[in-house]
MARBA-3410 file (N, C-alpha, C, O; in Angstrom, 1 decimal):
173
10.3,71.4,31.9,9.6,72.6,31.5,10.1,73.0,30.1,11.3,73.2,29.6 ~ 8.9,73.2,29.7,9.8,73.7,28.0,9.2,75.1,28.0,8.2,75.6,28.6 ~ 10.4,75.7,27.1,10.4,77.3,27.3,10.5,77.5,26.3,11.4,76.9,25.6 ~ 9.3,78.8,25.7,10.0,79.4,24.4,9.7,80.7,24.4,8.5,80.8,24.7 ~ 10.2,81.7,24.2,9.6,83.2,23.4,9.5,83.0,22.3,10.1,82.1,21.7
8.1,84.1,21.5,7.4,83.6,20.5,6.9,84.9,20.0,5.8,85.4,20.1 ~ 8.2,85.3,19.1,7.3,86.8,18.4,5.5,86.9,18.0,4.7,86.1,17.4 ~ 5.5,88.0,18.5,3.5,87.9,18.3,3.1,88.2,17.0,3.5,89.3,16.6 ~ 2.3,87.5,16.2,2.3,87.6,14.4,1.0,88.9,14.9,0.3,89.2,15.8 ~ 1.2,89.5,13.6,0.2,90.4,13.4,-1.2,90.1,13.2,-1.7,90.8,12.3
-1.8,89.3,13.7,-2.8,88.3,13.1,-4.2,88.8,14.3,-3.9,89.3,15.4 ~ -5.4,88.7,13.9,-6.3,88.7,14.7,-6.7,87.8,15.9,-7.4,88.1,16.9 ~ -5.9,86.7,15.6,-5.9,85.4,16.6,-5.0,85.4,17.6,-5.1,84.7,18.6 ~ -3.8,86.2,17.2,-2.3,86.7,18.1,-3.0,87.6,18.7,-2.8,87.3,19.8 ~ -4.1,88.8,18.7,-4.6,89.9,19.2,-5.2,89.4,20.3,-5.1,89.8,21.5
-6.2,88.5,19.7,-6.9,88.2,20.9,-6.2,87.4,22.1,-6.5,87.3,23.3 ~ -5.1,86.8,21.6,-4.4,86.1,22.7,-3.5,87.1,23.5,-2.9,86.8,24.6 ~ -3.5,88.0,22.9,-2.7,89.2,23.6,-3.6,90.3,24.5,-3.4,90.7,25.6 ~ -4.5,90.5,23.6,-5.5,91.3,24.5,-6.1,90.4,26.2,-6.2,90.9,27.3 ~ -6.4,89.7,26.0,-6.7,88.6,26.9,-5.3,88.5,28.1,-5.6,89.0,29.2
-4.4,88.1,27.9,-3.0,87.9,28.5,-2.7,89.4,29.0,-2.2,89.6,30.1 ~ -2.9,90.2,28.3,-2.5,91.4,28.6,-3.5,91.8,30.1,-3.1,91.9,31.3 ~ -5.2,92.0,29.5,-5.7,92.2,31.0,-5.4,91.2,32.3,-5.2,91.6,33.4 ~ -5.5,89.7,31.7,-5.3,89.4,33.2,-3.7,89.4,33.7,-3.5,89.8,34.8 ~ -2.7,89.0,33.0,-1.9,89.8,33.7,-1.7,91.5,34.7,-1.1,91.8,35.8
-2.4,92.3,33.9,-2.3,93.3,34.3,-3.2,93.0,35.9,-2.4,92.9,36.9 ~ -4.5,92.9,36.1,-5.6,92.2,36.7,-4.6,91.8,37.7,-4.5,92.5,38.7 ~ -3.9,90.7,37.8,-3.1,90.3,38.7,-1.9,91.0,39.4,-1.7,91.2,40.6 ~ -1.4,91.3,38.8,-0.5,92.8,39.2,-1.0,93.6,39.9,-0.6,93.8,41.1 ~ -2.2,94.1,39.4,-2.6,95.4,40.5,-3.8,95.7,41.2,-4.2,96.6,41.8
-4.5,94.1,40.9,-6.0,94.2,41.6,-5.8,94.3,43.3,-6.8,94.5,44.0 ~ -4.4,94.0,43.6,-4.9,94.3,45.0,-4.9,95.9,45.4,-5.3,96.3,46.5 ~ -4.3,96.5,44.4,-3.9,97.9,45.1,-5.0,98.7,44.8,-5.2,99.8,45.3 ~ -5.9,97.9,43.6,-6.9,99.2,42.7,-8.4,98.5,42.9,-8.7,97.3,42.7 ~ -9.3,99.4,43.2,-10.5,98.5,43.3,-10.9,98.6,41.5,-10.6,99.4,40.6
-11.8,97.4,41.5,-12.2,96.6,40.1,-12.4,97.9,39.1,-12.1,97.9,38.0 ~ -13.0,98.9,39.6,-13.1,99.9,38.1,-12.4,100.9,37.6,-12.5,101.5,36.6 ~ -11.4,100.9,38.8,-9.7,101.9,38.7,-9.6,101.0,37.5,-9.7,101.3,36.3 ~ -9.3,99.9,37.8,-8.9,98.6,36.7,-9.1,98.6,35.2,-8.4,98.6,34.3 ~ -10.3,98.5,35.4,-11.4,98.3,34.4,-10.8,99.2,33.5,-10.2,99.1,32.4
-11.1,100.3,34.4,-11.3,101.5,33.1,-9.6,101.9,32.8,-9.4,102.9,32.0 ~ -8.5,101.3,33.2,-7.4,101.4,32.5,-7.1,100.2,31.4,-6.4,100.3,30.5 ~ -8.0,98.8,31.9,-8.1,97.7,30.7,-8.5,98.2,29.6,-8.0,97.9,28.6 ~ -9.5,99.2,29.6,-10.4,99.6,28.5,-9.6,100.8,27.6,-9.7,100.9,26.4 ~ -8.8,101.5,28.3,-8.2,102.4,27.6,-6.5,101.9,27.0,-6.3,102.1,25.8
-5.7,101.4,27.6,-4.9,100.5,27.2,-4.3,99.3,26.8,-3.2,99.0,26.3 ~ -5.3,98.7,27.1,-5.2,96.7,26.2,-6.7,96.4,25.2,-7.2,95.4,24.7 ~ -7.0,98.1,25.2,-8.2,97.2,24.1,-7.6,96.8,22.5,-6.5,97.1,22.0 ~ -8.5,96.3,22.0,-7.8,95.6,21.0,-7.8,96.6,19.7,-7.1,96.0,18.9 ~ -8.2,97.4,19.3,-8.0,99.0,18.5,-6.4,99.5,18.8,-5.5,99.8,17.9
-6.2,99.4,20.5,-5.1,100.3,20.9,-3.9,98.9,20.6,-3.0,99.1,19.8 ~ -4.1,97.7,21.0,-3.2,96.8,20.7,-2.4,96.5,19.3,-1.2,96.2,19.1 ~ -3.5,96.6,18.4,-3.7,96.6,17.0,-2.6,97.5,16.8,-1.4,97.2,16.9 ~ -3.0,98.6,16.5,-2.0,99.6,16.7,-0.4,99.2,16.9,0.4,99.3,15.9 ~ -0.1,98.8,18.0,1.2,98.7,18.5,1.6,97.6,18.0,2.8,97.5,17.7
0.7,96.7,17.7,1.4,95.4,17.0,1.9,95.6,15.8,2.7,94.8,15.3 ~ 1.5,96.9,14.9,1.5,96.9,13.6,3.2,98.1,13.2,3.7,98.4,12.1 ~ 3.6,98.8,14.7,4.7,99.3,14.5,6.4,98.3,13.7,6.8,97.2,13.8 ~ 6.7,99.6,13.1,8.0,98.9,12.8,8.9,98.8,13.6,9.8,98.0,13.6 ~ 8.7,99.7,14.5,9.8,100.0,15.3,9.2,99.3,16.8,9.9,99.7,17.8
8.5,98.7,16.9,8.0,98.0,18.2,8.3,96.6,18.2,8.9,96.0,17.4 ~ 7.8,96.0,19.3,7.7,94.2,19.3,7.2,93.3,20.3,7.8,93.2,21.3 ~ 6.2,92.8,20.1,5.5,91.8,21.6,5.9,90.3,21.2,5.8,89.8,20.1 ~ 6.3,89.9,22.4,6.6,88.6,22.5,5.9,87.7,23.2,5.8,88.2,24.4 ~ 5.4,86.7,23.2,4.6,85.5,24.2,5.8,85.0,24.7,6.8,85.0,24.1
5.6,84.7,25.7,6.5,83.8,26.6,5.6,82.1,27.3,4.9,82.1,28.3 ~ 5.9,81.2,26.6,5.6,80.1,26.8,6.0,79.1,27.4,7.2,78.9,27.4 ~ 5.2,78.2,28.1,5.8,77.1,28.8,5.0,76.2,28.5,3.8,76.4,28.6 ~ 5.5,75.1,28.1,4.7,73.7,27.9,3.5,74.6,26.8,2.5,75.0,27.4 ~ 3.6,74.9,25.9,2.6,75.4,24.9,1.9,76.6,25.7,1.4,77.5,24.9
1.8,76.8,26.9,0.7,77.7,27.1,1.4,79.0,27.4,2.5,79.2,27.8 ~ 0.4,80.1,27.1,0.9,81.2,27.2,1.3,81.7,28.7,0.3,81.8,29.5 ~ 2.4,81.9,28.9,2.8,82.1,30.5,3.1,84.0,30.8,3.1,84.6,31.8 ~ 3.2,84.4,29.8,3.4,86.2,30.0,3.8,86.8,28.6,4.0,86.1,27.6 ~ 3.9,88.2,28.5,4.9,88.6,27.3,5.9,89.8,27.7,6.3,90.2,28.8
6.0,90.2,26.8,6.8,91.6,27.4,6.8,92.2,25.3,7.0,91.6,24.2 ~ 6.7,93.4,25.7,7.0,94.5,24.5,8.2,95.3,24.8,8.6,95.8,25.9 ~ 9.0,95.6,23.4,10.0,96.3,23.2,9.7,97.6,22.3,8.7,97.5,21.5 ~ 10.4,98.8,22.4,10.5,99.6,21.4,12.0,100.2,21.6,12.8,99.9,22.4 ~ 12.1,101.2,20.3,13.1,101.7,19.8,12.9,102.2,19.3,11.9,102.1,18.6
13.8,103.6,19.2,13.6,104.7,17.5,12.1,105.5,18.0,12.0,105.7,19.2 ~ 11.4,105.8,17.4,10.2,106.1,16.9,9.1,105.5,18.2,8.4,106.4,18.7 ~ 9.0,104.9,18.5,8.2,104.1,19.0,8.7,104.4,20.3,7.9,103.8,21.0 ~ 9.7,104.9,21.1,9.8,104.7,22.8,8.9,105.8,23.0,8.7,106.8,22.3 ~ 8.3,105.6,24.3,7.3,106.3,25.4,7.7,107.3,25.8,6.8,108.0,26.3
8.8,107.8,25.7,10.0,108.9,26.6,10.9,109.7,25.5,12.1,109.4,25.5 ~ 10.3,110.8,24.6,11.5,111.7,23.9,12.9,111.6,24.3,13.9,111.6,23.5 ~ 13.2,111.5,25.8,14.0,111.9,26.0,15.1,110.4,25.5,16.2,110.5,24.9 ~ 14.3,109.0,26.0,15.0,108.0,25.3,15.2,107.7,23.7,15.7,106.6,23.3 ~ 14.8,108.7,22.5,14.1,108.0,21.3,15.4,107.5,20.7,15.0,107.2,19.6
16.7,107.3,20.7,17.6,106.9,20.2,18.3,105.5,21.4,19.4,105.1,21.4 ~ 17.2,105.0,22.4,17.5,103.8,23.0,16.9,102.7,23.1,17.0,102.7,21.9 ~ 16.3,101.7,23.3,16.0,100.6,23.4,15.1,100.6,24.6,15.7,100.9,25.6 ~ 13.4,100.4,24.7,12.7,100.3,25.5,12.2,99.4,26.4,11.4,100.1,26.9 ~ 12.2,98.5,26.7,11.3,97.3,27.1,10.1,98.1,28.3,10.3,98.6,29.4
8.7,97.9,27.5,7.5,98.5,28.0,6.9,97.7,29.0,6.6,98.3,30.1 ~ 6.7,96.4,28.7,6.3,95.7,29.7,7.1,94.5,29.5,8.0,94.2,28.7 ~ 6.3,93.7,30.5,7.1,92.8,31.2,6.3,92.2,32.0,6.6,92.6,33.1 ~ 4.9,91.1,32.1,4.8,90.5,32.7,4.0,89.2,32.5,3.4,89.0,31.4 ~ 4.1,88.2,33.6,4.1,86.8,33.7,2.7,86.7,34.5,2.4,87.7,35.1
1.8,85.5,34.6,0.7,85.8,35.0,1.4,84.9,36.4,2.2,84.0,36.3 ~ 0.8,85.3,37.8,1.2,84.6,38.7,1.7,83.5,38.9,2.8,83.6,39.5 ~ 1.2,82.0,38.5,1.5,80.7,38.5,3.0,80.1,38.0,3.6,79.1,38.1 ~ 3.4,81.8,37.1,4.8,81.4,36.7,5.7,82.1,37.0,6.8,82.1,36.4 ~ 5.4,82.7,37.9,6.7,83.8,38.7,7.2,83.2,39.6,6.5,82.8,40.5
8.6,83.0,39.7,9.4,82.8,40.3,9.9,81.5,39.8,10.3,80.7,40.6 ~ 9.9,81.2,38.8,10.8,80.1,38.1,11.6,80.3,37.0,11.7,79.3,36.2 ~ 12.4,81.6,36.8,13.3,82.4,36.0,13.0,82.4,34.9,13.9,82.5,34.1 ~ 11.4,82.3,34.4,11.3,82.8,33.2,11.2,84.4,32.9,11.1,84.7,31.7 ~ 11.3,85.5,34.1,11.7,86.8,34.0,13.4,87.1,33.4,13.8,87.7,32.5
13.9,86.6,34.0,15.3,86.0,33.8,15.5,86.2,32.3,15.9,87.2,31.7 ~ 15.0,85.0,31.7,15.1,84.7,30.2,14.2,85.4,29.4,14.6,85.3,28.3 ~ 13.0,86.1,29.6,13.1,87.2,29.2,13.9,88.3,29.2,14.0,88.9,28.1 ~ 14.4,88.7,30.2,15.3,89.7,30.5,16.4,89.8,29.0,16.6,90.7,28.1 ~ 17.1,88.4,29.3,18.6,88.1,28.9,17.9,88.3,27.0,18.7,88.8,26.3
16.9,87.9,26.5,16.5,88.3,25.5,16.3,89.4,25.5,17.1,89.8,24.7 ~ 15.7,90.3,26.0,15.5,91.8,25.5,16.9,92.0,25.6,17.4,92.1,24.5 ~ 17.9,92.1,26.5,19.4,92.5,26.3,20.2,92.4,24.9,21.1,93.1,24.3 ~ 19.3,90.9,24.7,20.3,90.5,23.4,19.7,91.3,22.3,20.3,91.9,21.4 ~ 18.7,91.5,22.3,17.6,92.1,21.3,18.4,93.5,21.2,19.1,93.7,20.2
18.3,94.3,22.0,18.9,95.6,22.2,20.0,95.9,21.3,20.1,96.7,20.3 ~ 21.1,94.6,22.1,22.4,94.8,21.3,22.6,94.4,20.2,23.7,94.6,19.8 ~ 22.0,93.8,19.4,21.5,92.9,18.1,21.3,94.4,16.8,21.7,94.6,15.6 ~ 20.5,95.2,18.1,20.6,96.5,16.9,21.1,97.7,17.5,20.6,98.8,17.7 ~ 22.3,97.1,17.9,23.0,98.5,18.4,22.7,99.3,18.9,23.1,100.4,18.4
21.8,99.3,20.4,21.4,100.6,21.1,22.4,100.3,22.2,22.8,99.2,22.4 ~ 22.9,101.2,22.9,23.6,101.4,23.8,22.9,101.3,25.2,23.4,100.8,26.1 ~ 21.5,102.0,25.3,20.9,101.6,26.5,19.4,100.9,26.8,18.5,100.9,25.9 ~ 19.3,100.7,27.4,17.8,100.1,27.8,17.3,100.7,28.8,18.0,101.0,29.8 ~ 16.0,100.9,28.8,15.6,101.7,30.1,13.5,101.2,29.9,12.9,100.8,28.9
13.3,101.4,30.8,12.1,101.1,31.3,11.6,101.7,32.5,12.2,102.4,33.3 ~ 9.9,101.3,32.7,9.3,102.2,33.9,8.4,101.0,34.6,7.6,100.3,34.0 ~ 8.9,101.0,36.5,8.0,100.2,36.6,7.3,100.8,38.0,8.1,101.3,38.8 ~ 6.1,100.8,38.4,5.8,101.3,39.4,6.5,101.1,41.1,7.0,100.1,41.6 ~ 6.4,102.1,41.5,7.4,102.1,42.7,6.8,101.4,44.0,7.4,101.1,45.0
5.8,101.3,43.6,5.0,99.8,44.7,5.1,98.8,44.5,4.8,97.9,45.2 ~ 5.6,98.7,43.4,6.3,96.6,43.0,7.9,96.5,43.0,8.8,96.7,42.2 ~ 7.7,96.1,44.4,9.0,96.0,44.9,9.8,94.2,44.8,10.9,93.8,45.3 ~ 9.0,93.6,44.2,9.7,92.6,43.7,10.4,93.2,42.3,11.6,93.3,42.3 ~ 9.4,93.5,41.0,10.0,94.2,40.0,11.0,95.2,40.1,11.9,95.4,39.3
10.8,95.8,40.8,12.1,96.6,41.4,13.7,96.0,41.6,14.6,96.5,41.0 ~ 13.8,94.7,42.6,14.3,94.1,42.8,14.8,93.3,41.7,16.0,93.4,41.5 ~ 14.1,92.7,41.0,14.3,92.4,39.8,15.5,93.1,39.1,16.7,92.8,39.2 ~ 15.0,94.1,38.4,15.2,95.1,37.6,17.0,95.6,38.4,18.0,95.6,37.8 ~ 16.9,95.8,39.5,18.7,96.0,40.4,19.2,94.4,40.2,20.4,94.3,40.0
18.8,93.6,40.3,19.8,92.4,40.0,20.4,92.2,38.4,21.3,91.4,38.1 ~ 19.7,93.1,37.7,19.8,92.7,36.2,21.0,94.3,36.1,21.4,94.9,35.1 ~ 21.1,94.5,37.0,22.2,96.0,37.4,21.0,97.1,36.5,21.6,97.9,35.8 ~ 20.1,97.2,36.5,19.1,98.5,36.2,19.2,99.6,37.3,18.9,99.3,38.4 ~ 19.7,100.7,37.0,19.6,101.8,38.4,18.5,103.1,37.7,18.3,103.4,36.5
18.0,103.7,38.9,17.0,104.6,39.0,17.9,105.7,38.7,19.1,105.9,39.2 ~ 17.3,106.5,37.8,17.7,108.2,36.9,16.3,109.2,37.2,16.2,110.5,37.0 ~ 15.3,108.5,37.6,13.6,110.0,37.6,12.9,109.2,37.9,13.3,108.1,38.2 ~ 11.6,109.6,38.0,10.4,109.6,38.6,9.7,109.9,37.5,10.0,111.0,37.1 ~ 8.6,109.4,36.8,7.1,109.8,36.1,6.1,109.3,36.6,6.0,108.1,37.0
5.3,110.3,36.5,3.3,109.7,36.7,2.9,108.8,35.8,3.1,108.6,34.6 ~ 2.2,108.4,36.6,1.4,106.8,35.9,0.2,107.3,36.4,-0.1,107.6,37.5 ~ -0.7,107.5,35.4,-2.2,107.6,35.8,-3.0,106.7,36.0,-3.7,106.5,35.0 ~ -3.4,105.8,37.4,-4.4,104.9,36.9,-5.1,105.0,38.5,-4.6,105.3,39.6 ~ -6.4,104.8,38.0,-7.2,105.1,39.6,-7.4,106.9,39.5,-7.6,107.7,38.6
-7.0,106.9,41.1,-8.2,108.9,41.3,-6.6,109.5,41.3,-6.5,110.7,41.2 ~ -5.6,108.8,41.5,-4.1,110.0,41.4,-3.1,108.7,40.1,-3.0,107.6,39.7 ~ -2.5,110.2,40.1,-1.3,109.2,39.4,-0.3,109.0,40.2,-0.1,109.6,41.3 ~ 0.4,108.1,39.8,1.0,106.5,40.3,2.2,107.3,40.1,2.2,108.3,39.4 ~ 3.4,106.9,40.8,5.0,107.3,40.7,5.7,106.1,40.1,5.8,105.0,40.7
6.2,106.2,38.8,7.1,104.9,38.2,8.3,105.8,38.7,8.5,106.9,39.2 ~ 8.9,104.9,38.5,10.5,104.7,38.5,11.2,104.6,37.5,11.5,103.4,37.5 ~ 12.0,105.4,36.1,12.6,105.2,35.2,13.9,104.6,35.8,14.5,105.1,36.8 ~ 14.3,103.5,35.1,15.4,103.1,35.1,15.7,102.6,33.9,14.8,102.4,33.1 ~ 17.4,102.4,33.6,18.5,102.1,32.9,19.4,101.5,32.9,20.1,101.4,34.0
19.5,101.0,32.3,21.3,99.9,32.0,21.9,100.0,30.8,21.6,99.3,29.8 ~ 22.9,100.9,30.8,23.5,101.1,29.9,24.3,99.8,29.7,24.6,99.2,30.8 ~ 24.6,99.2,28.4,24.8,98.1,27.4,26.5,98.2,27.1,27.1,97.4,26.4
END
């Protein structure tokens, strides 16, 4: 298996391979919990390609492809500074997302993403990393405590007719 992470170029042709990867990853994640238009209509408001655009073009942000044998297998986004989701983090190290499309979970390429965003973090001297992942994915959860991440709060996630309970967690560096 060949492995690589692969900064995402700012390019129209990177977009669409991100916009694309982005829904169906997402799509697989949570189609079982959400019926198709709960879905839909958070594809439409958060992976469209206006809003992606956007994020791709931060300084302070970063998406990565995660590849195997040439094909795209997941990505994950980072921020910092300016760019984290949470005032209360804006002087830490973010990782936003984080996912792999089914066919490649569970063969430690979460792992080696992981140990990259760590390195990334410390590369520019933030001291913590923290992230949000919903409290019904309890593999990611699991995940996230093997990598020593512990729970500090609770925020809403809006998707569907209620919002969703994440889980903030942290690993101080």
């Amino acid at each position: 298996m060949n492995f690589e992470i692969i900064p995402v170029e700012k390019s129209e042709r990177a977009l669409h391979y991100l916009v694309n990867l982005s829904c169906d990853a997402f799509k697989a994640t949570f189609s079982p919990y959400y019926d198709k238009g709960e879905i839909e209509a958070y594809l439409d408001l958060a992976y469209n390609p206006a809003i992606l655009r956007k994020e791709l073009s931060s300084e302070s942000s970063r998406f990565y492809f995660i590849e195997v044998d040439g094909e795209k297998a997941g990505y994950f986004k980072v921020n910092w500074d300016k760019s984290v989701t949470n005032e209360k983090y804006l002087h830490d190290f973010e990782l936003q997302r984080l996912y792999l499309l089914p066919k490649y979970q569970k063969q430690g390429l979460g792992q080696k993403a992981m140990d990259f965003v760590l390195n990334l973090a410390q590369k520019l001297e933030k001291q913590t990393v923290w992230l949000e992942v919903w409290e019904g994915n309890k593999a990611a959860l699991n995940f996230f405590k093997e990598n020593n991440f512990v729970a500090v709060s609770n925020n809403a996630f809006p998707l569907g007719h209620y919002a969703q309970t994440v889980k903030v967690l942290k690993k101080d560096l």
